[in-house]
N, C-alpha and C positions, 0 to 999 in steps of 0.2 A: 504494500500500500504506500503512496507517494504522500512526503509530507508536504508535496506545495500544493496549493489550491488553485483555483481558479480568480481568487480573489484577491492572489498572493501576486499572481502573474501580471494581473492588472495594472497591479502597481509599481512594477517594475521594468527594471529595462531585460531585454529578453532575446537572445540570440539562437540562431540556429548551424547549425552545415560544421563539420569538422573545424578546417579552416579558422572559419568565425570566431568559433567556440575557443578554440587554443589560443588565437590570436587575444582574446577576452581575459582568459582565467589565466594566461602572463598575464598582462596590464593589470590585472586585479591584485595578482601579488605581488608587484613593483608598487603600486599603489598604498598598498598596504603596512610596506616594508618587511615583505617573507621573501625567500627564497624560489626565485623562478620556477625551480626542477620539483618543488612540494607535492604538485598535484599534475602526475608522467600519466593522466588519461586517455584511453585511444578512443577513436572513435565515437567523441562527443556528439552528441546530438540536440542538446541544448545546455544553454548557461542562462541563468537568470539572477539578479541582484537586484538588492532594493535600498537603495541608498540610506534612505531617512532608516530603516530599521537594522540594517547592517546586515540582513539575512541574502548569502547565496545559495544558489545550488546548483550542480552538473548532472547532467546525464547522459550516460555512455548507451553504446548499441550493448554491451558486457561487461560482468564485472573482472578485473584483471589483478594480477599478481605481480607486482615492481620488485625487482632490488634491488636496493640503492648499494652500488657496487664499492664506493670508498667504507661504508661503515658494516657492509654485511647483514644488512637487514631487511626481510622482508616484509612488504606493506601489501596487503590487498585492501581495495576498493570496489565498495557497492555499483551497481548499475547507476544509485543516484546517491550522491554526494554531499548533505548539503550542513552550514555552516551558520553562526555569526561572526562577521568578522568587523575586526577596529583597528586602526594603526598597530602593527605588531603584533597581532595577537588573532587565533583565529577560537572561538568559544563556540560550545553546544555542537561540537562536529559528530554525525552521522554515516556510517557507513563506510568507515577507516579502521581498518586492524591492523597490528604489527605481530608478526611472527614472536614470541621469546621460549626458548627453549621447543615444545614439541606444546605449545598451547598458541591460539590466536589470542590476543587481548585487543578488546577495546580504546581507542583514544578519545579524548574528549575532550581537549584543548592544546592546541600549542603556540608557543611565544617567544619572540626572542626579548632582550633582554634592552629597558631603555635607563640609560644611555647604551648603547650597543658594546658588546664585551666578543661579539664572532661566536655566540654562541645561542642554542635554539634547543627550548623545552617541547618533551610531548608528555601529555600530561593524559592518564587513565581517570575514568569516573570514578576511584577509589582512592583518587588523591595519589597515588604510584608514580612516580615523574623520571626518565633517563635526559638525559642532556647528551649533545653531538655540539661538532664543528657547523657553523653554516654554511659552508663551503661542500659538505657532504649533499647538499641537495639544494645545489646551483648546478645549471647547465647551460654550455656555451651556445646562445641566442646563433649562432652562426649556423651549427652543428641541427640545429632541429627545423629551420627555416622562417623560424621567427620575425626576425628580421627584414625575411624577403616577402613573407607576407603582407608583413606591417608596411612595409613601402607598397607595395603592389593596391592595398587597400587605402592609403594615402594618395595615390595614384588616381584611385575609383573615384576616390570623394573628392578631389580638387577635381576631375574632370568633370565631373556634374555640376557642382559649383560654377562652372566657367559659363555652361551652357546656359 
C-alpha cells in the first residue's frame, strides 16, 4: 500500500520518466546537503516533493539491492521510497534497509553533521546509529551522466523559453 495520496501529489511538485527522476532526486540531495550517491535507484518512475512539508518520495519499476562498495555495505530499497527531509538530514524514511551481519535492519533517519565534520549518520527506529565517511556515498556526477542530463535539460528549457 503507497503512503502518498492523491492529495499529497496535488501539492506537490511531481516528476516522471527515468531520466527526470534521477536528474531530481540528485538536485534534491545537493539541495539538501547529503551525499549524491545516497539514493543509487534504477528505474524511477516517479519523484514527488512537497516543499512546505518537506515530504518526498521515489518510485522505482523494482525494489533493488546496492553496495556501497568503499564501506561494504548493503542497502536494499523498496519499490517506493519515501522521506522527510530538511537541510542535512533526511527523517521518517521508509523502505530502506541495510544488511548487518545475516539480518536486514530498518533505517529511519540519517544526517550529516552541522557544522560538517565529513561524516554521515544512519540512524535505526530503535535509536541504533553506525556513522561512515561521506565520501563513501558520493558519486562522480561524470560517471553516471548526471551532468549531461542536466545540461541536455537546461538545453530543453532555454529552448522553449526562447520560443
Amino acid at each position: 500500500m503507497s503512503l502518498v495520496t492523491e492529495e499529497m501529489k496535488s501539492k506537490s511538485e511531481v516528476y516522471h520518466g527515468d531520466e527526470m527522476c534521477q536528474l531530481k532526486s540528485k538536485e534534491l540531495l545537493r539541495e539538501i546537503a547529503l551525499p549524491n550517491g545516497l539514493l543509487p535507484l534504477k528505474d524511477i518512475i516517479e519523484v514527488g516533493y512537497n516543499e512546505e512539508t518537506g515530504f518526498v518520495w521515489l518510485k522505482q519499476k523494482k525494489s533493488i539491492t546496492h553496495k556501497f562498495e568503499k564501506i561494504g555495505k548493503l542497502v536494499s530499497y523498496a519499490t517506493e521510497v519515501t522521506a522527510y527531509v530538511e537541510k542535512g538530514k533526511i527523517k521518517k524514511l521508509n523502505g530502506v534497509k541495510t544488511k548487518e551481519l545475516f539480518i536486514w535492519i530498518t533505517l529511519s533517519d540519517i544526517y550529516v553533521n552541522d557544522p560538517p565534520t565529513g561524516k554521515i549518520t544512519f540512524q535505526t527506529p530503535a535509536g541504533l546509529f553506525k556513522t561512515f565517511p561521506v565520501s563513501a556515498f558520493e558519486v562522480d556526477e561524470k560517471s553516471t551522466g548526471v551532468k549531461e542530463i542536466n545540461n541536455e535539460v537546461n538545453e530543453t528549457v532555454a529552448g522553449v523559453k526562447e520560443v
